[in-house]
Residue, then its C-alpha position, 0 to 999 in steps of 0.5 A: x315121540x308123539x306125546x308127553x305127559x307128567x307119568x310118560x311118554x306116548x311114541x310109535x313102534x317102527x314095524x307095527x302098523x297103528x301101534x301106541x306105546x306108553x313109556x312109563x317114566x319112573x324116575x330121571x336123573x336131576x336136570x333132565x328133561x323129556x325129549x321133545x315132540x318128533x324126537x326119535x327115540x330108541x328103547x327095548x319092549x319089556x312087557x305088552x298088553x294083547x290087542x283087542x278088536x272091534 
């Protein structure tokens, strides 16, 4: 993970070079926190957006 904020979390996909992902955070469980900054995470890519170029 690379970055928090209140609507999610910003991480890196392994095996896609310069690629960013926003994991929306819905709803948690009472408690619950988010991992903190370098955690690994793990997790299933439902949906992406196309890339641009410059």
């Amino acid at each position: 993970m690379i970055g928090r904020q209140p609507f999610g979390i910003f991480i890196r996909v392994d095996g896609v070079p310069n690629a960013v992902a926003l994991a929306e955070i819905i709803a948690m469980p009472e408690g619950m926190g988010l991992s903190v900054l370098g955690a690994r995470i793990h997790g299933e890519v439902i949906g992406h957006a196309g890339t641009t170029t410059r």
